[in-house]
NUNU-815611 format. One record per atom (N, C-alpha, C): x, z, y; residue in one letter. Coordinates in steps of 0.02 Angstrom, whole numbers. Example, Ala and Ser with C-alpha at 12.3 -4.5 7.8 and 13.67 -1.06 7.14 Angstrom:
R     east       up    north   residu
R      660      390     -284        A
R      615      390     -225        A
R      660      390     -165        A
R      642      354     -112        S
R      684      357      -53        S
R      645      394        2        S
***
This chain:
R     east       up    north   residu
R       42        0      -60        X
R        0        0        0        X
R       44        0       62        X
R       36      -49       92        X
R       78      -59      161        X
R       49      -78      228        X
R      -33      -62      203        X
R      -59      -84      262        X
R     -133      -21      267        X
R     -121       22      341        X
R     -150       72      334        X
R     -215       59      393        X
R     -263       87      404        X
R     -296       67      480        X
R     -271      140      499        X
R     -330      143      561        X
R     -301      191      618        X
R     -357      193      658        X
R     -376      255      663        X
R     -437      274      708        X
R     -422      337      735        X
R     -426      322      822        X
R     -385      355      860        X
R     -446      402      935        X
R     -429      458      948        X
R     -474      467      974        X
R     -442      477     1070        X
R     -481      421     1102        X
R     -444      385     1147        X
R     -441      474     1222        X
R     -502      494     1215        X
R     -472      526     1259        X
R     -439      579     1266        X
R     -409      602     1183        X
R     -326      667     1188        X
R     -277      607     1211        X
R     -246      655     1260        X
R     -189      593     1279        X
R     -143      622     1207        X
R     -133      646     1197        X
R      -81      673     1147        X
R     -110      617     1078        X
R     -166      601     1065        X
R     -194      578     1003        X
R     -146      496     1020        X
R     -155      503     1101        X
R     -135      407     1118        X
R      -64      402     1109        X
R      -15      468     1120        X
R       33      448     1104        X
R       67      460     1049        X
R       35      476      987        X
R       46      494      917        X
R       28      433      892        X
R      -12      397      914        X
R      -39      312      879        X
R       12      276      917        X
R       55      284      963        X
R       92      233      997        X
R      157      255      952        X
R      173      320      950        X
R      218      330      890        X
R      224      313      827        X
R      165      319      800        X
R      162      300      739        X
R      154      223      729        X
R      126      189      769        X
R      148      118      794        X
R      210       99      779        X
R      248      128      808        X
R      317       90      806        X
R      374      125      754        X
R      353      182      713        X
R      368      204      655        X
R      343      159      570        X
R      298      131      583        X
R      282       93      571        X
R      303       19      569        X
R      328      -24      620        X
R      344      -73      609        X
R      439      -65      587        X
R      460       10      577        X
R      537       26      583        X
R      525       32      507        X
R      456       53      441        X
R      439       44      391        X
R      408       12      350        X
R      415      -42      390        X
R      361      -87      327        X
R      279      -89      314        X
R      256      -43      366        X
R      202      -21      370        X
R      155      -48      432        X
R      124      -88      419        X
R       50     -113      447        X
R        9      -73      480        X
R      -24      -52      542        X
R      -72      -29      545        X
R     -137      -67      592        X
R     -197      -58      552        X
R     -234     -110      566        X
R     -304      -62      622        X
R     -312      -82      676        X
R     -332      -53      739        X
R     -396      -82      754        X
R     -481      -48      750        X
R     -528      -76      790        X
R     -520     -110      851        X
R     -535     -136      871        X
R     -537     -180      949        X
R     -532     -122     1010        X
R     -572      -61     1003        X
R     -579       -6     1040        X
R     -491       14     1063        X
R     -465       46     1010        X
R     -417       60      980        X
R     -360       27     1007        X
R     -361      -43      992        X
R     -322      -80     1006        X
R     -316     -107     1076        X
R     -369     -119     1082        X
R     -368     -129     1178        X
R     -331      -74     1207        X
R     -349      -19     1211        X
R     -325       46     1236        X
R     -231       54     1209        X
R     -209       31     1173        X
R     -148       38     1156        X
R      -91      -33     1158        X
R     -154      -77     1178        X
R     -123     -154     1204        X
R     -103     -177     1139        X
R     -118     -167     1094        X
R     -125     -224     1026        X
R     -160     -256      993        X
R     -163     -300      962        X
R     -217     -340      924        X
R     -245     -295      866        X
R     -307     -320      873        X
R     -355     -291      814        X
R     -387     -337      782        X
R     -439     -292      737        X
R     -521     -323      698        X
R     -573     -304      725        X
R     -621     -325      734        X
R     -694     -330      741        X
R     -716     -267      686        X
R     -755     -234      704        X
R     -798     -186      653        X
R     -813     -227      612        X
R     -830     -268      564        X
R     -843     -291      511        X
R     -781     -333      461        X
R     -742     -353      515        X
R     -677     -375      466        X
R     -625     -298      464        X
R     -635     -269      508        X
R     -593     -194      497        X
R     -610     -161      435        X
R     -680     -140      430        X
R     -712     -123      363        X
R     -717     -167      322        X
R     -705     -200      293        X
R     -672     -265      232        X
R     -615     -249      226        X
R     -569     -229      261        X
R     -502     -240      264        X
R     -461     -171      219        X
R     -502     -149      278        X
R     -458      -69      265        X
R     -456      -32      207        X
R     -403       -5      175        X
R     -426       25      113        X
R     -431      112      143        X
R     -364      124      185        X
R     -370      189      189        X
R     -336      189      253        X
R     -371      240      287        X
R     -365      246      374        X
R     -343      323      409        X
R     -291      305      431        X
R     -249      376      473        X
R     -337      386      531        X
R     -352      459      551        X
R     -376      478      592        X
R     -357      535      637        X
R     -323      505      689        X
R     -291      562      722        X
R     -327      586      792        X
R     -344      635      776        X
R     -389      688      845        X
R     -390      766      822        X
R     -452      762      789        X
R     -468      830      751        X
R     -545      830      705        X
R     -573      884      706        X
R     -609      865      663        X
R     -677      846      678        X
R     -694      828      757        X
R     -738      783      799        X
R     -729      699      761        X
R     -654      697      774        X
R     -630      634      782        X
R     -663      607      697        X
R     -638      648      651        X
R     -651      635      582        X
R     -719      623      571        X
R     -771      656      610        X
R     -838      637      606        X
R     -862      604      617        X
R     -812      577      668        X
R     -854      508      693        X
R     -824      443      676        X
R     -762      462      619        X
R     -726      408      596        X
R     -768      400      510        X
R     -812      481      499        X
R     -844      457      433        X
R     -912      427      429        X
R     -947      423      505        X
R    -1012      377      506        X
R     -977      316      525        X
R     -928      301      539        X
R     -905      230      552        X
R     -897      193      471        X
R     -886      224      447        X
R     -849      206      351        X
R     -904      208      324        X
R     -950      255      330        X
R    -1003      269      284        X
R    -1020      229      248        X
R    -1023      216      191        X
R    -1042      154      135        X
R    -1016      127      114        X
R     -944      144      135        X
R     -889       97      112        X
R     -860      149       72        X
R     -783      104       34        X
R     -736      164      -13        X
R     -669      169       36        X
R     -681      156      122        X
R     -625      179      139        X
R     -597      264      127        X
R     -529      263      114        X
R     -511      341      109        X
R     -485      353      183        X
R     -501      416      204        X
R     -490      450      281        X
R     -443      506      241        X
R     -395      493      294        X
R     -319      555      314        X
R     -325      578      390        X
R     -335      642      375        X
R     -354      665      482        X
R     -294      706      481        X
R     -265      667      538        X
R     -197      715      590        X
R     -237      764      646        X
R     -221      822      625        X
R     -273      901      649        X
R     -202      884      744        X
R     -248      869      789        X
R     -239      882      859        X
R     -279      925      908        X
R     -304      951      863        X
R     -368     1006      897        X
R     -337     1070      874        X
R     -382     1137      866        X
R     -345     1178      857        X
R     -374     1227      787        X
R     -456     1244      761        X
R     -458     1237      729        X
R     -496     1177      659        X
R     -452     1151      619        X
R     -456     1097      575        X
R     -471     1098      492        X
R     -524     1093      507        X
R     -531     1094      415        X
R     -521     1026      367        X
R     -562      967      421        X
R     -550      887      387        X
R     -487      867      404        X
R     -464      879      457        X
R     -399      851      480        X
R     -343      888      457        X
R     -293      865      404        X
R     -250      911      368        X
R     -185      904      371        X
R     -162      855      413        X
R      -98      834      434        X
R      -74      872      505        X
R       -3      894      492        X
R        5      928      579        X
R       45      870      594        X
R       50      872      673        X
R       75      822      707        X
R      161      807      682        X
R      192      870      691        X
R      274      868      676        X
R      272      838      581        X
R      223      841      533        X
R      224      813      461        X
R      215      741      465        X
R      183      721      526        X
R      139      636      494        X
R      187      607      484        X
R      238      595      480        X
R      286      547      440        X
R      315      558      370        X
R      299      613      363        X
R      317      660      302        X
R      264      628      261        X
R      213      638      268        X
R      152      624      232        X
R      122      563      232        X
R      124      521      287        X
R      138      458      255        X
R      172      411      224        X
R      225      442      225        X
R      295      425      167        X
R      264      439      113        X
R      223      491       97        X
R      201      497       30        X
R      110      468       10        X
R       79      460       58        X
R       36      415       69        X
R       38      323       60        X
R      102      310       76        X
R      140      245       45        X
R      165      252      -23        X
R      173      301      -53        X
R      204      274     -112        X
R      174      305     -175        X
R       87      299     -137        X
R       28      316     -196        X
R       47      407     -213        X
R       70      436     -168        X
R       80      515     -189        X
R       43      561     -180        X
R      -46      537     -187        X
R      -82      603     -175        X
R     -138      595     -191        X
R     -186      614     -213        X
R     -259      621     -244        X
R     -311      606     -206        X
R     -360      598     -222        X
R     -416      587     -188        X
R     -486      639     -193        X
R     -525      661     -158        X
R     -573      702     -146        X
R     -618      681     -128        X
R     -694      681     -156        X
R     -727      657     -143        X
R     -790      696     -107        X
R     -837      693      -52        X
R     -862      748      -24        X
R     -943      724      -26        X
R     -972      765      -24        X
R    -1043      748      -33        X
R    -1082      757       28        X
R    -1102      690       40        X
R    -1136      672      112        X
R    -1224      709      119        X
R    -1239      731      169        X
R    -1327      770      172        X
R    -1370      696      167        X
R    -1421      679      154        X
R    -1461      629      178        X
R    -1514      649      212        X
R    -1544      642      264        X
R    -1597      682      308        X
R    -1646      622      316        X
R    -1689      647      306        X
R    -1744      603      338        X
R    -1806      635      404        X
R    -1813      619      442        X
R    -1861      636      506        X
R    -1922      628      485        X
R    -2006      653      470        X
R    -2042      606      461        X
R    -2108      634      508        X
R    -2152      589      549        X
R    -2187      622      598        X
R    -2258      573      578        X
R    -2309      630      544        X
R    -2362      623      539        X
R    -2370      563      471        X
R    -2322      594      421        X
R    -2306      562      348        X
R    -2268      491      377        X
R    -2270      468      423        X
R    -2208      411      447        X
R    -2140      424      480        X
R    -2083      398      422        X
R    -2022      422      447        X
R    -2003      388      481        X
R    -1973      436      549        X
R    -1931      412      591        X
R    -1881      389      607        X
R    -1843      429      569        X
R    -1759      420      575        X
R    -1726      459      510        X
R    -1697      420      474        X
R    -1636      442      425        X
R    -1553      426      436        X
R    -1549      487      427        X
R    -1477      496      447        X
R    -1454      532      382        X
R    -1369      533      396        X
R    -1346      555      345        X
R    -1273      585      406        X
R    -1233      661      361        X
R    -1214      695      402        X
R    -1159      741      323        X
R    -1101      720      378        X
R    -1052      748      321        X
R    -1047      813      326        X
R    -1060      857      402        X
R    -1047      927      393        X
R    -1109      958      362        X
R    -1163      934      426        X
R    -1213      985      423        X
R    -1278      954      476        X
R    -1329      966      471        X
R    -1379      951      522        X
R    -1430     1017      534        X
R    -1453     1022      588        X
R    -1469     1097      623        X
R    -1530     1083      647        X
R    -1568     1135      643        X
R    -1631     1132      708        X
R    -1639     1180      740        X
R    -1635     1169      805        X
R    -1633     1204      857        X
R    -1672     1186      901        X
R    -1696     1254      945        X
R    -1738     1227     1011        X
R    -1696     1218     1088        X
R    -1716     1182     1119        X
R    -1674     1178     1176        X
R    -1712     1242     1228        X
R    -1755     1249     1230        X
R    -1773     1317     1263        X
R    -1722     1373     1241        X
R    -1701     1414     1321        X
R    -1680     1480     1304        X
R    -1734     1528     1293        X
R    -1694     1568     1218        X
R    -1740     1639     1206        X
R    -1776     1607     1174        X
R    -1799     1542     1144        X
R    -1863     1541     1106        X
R    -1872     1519     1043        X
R    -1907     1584     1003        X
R    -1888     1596      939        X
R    -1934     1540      896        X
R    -1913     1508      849        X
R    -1954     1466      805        X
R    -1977     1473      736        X
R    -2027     1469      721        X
R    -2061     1475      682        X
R    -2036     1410      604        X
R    -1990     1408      559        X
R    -1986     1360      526        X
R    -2011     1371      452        X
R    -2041     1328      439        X
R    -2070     1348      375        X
R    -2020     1287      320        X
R    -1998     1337      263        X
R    -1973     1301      237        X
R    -1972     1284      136        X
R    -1957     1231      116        X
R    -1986     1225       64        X
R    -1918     1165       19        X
R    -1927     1206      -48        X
R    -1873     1201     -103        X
R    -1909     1149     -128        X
R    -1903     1086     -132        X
R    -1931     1040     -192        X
R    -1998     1032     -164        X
R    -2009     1038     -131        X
R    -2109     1012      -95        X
R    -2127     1103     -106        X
R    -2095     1153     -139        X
R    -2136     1204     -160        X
R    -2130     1271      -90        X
R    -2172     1285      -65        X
R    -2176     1360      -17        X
R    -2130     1395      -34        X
R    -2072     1407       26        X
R    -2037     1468      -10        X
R    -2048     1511       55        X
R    -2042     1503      141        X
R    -2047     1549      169        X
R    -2058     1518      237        X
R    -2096     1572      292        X
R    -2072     1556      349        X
R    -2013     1575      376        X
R    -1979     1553      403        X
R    -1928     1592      429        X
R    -1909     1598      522        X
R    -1917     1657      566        X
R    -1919     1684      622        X
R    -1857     1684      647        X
R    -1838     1613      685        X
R    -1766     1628      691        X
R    -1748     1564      753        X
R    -1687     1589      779        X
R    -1684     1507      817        X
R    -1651     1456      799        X
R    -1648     1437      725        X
R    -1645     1387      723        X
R    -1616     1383      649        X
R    -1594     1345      589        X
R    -1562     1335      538        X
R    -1522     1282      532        X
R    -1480     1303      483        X
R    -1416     1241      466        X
R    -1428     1240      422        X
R    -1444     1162      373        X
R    -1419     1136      321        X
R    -1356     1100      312        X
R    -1315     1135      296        X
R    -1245     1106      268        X
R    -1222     1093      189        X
R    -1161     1054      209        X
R    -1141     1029      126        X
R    -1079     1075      127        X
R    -1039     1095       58        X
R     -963     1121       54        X
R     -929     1099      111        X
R     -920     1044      133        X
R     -878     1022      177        X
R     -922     1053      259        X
R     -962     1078      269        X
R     -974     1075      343        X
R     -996     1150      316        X
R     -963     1197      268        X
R     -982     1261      257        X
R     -918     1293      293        X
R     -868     1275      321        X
R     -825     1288      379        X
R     -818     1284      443        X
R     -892     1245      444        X
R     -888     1226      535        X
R     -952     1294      551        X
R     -988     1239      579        X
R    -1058     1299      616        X
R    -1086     1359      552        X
R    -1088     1337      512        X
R    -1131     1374      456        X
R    -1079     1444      451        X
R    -1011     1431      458        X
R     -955     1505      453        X
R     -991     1540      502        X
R     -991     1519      556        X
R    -1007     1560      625        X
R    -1095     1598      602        X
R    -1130     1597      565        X
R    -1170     1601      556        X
R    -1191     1658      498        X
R    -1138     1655      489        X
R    -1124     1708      430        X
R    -1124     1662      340        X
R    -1114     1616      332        X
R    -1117     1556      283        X
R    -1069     1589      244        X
R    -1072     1573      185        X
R    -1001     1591      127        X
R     -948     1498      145        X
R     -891     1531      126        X
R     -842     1470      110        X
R     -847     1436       54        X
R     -869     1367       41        X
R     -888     1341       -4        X
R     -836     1277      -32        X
R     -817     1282      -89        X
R     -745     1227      -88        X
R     -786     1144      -94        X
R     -747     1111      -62        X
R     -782     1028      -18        X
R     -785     1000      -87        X
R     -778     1012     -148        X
R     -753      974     -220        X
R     -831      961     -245        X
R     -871     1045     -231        X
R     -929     1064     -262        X
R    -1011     1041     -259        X
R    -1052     1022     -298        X
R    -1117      981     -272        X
R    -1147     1028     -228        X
R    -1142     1035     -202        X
R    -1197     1092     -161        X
R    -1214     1097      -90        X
R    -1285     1118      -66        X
R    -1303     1132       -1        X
R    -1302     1191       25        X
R    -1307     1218      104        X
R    -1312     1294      103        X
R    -1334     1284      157        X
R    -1411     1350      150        X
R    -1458     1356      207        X
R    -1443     1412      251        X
R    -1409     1409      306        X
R    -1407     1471      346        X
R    -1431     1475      400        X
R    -1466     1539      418        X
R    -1519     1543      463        X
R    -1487     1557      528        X
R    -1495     1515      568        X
R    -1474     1537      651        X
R    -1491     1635      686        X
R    -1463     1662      682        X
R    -1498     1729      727        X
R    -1583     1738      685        X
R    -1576     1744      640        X
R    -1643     1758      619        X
R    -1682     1822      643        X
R    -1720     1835      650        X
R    -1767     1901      683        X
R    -1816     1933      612        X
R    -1762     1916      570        X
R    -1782     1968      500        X
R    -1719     2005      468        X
R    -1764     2071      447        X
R    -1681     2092      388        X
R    -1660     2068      320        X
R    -1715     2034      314        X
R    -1705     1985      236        X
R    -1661     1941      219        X
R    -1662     1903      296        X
R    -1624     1847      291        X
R    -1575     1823      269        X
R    -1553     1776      231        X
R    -1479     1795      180        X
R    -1481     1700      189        X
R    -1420     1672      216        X
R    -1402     1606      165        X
R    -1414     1598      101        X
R    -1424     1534       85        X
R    -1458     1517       12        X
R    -1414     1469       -1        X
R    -1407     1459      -63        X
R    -1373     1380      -81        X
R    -1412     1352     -150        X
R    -1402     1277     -130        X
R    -1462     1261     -165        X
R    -1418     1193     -207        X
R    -1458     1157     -277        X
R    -1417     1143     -288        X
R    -1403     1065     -276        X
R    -1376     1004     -304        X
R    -1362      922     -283        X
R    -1435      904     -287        X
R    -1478      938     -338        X
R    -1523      901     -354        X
R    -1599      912     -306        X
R    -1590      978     -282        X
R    -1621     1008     -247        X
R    -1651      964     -176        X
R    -1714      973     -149        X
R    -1731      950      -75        X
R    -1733      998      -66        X
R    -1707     1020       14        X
R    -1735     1072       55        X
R    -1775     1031      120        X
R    -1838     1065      132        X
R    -1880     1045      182        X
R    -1895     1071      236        X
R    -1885     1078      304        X
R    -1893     1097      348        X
R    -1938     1095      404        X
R    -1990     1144      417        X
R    -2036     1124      465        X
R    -2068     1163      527        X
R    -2047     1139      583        X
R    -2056     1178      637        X
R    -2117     1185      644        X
R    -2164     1259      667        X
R    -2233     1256      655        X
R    -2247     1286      722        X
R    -2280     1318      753        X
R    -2311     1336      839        X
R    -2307     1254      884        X
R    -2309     1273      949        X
R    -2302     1212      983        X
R    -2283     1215     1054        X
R    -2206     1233     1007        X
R    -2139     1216     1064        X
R    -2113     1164     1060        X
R    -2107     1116     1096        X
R    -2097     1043     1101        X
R    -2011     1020     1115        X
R    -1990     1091     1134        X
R    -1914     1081     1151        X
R    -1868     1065     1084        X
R    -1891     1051     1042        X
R    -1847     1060      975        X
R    -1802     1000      975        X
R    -1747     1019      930        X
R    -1686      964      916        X
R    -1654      968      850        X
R    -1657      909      829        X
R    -1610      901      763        X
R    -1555      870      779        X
R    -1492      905      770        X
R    -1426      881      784        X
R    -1377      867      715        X
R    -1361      800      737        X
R    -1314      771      656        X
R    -1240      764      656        X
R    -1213      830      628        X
R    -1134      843      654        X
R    -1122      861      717        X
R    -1161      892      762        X
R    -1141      902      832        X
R    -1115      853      856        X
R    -1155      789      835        X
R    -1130      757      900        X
R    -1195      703      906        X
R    -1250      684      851        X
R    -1317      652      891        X
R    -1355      686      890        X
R    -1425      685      915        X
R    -1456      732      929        X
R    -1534      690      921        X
R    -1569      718      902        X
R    -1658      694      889        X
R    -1703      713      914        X
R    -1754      711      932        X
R    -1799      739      954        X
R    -1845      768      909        X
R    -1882      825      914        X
R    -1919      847      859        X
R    -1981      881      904        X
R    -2021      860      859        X
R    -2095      899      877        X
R    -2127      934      835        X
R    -2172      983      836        X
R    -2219     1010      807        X
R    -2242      997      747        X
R    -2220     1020      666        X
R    -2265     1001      610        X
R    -2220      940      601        X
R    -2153      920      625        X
R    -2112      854      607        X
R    -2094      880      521        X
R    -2087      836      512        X
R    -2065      871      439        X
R    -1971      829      402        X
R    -1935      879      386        X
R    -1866      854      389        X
R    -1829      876      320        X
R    -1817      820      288        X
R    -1836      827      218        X
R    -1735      806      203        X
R    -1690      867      181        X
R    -1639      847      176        X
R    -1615      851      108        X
R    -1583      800       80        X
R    -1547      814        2        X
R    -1463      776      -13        X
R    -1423      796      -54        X
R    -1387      767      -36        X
R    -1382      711      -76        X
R    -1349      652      -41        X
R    -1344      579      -40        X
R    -1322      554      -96        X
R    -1356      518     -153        X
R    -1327      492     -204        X
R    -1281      449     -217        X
R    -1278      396     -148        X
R    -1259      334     -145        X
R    -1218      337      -92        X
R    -1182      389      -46        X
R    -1152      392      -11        X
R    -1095      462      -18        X
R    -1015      438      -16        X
R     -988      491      -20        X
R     -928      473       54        X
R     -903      534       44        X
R     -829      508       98        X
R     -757      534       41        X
R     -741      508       74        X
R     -663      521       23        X
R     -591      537       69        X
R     -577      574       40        X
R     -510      589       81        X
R     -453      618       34        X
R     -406      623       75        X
R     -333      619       52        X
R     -317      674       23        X
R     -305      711      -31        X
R     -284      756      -44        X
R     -196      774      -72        X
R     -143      787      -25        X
R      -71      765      -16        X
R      -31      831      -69        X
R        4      834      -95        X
R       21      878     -147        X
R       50      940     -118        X
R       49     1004     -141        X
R       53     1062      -72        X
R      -10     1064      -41        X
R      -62     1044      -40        X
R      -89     1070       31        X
R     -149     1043        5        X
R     -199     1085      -41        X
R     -260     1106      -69        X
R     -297     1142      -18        X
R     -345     1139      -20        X
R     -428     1171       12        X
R     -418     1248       45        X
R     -378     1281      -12        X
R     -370     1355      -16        X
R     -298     1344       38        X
R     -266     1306       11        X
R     -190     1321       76        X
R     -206     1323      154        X
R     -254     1260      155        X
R     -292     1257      223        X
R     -339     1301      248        X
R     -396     1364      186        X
R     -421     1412      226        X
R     -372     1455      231        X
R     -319     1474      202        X
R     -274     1531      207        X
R     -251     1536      275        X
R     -229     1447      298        X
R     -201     1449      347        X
R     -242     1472      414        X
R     -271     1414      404        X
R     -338     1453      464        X
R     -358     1502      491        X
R     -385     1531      430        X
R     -401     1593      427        X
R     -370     1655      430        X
R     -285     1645      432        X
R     -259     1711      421        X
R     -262     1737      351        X
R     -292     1725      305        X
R     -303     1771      255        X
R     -223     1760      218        X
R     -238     1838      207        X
R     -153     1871      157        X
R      -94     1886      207        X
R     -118     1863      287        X
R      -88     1893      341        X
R      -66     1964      346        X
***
């Protein structure tokens, strides 16, 4: 493999000059890197078009953080490109490369030296008045929240079509293993390893003592439904699009049969090395 893409996130200046580096580390190795038009304009080189880029590419450097990686895995989605994220942010769970290694690791990324991981994508569907709106799909996690301050929501929610509860809270995350490190931690979520089929329901600030995260399993729907009639509501996909939601919408998430993401897994530096690090733990 001598020909890598590159998805770059234009406004860290630090991201612009790690792709201009690795640019020309690159042509000093034998190594190709193949640049969206975006990408490439911004760094004054020739590119591909989004549709010959995705044909092309087998496996793509993403250097930002783990914004950047999200928005480099709805770009891939459907495809078998493999994503490698150079962590330029500060904390990184998708992005697993540090800046002073990327040559290290793509030395070993060239010469077929590292495994692959495969992560299990949410599939969401919107549906308003039994007609769906909008399906999306979301590698960390997708949330509902109200945009009103202070105002508590009423979500009723349901395992497989079946009643399991209301729940009094502002708001819930459905996440997969992989987005059980982002919002869902802050939430009180368990750490869930990105390898594993599984979802996990954690309740925003709930206004019960019951309340406990759930995890549910690949095969599982969880259903979600905002009930009173507060109109401010929002479904957000990875923190970064956002939906509109109304009253009695009904939001039906499971995870994706036909859609995975894949990423680099480099020898040394497993799931557990990366929460250790993070996290401090054994500090």
């Amino acid at each position: 493999m001598n020909e890598l893409g590159m998805i770059v996130n234009l406004r860290k200046p630090e991201a612009v000059n790690m792709a201009r580096r690795l640019l020309q580390w690159g042509q000093d190795n034998n190594c190709t890197f193949l640049l969206p038009h975006q990408e490439a304009s911004a760094l004054t080189t020739s590119g591909l078009d989004d549709e010959q880029w995705l044909k092309t590419v087998k496996l793509a450097l993403v250097i930002g953080g783990d914004g950047t990686f999200l928005r480099a895995a709805r770009y891939i989605m459907g495809t078998d490109i493999i994503l490698h994220g150079v962590n330029l942010g500060h904390l990184g769970f998708l992005a697993s490369s540090r800046p002073d290694e990327v040559e290290h690791d793509l030395t070993n990324i060239l010469n077929d030296n590292f495994t692959i991981l495969e992560r299990r994508v949410l599939r969401c569907v919107l549906s308003r008045d039994e007609s769906p709106q909008h399906k999306l799909y979301a590698l960390n996690d997708v949330v509902l929240t109200t945009n009103a301050i202070a105002r508590l929501l009423q979500i009723e929610i349901r395992f497989n079509d079946e009643f399991f509860c209301v729940l009094p809270a502002d708001g819930a995350i459905i996440s997969t293993p992989t987005g059980s490190t982002a919002y869902a931690l802050s939430a009180g979520g368990p750490i869930i390893p990105p390898h594993m089929d599984a979802m996990l329901l954690a309740p925003l600030c709930a206004h019960t003592l019951y309340s406990r995260p759930l995890m549910a399993s690949e095969n599982d729907c969880i259903t979600l439904i905002p009930r009173g009639v507060s109109r401010d509501l929002m479904l957000t996909q990875d923190g970064q699009l956002a939906y509109e939601v109304f009253p009695n919408d009904r939001i039906d998430i499971n995870l994706a049969g036909n859609k995975k993401i894949r990423t680099v897994n480099l020898p040394g530096r497993n799931f557990l090395d990366i929460v250790r690090e993070k996290l401090g733990w054994g500090s």
